[in-house]
N, C-alpha and C positions, 0 to 999 in steps of 0.2 A: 364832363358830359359832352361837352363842345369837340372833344376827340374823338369821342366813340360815334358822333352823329354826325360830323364833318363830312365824310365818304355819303351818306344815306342825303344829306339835304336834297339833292341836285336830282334826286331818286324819286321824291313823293308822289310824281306821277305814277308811276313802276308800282311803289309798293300800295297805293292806294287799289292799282288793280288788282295787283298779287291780292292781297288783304277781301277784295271782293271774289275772289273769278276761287280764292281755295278753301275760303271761312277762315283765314287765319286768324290769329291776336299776336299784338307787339307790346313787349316789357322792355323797358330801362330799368336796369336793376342797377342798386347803387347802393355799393357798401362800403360805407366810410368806417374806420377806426377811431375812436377819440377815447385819450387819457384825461382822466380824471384829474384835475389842478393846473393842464393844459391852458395855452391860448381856448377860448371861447371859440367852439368850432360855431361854420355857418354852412350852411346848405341852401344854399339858391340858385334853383336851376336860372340864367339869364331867357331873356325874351324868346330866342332864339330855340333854344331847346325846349321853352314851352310852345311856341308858333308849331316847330315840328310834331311836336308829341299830339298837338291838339288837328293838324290835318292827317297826321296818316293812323290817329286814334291807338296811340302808344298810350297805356300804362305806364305812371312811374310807379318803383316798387323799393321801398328806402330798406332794405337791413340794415339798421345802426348796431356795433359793437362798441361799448363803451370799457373801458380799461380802467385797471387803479394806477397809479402813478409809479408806482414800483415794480410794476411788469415792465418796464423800460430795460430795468439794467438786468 
């Protein structure tokens, strides 16, 4: 998440306006993969990507795919 938002932090002025001055809406979409019998996936976005999402009124939007363990090979 920190990649995808890394270029935008520095922006929130910008997009706060854009976001007013066009009606727009912001999503973080996040689609993670996990196989079933896997390490224990974890999803937590850090401070950082929630600070942003919460001033420039980003959306998180999670599609999880979950997998059986034998789609692997």
């Amino acid at each position: 998440m920190m990649q995808t938002i890394s270029a935008l932090v520095p922006k929130i002025l910008e997009l706060k306006e854009i976001k007013k001055e066009y009606d727009v809406s912001f999503t973080l979409e996040i689609v993670p993969s996990i196989y079933a019998g896997e390490s224990a996936p974890c999803l937590a976005p850090n401070r950082a990507v929630i600070e942003f999402c919460y001033h420039t009124e980003t959306d998180i939007d999670i599609d999880l795919y979950v997998y059986d363990s034998s789609e692997l090979e």
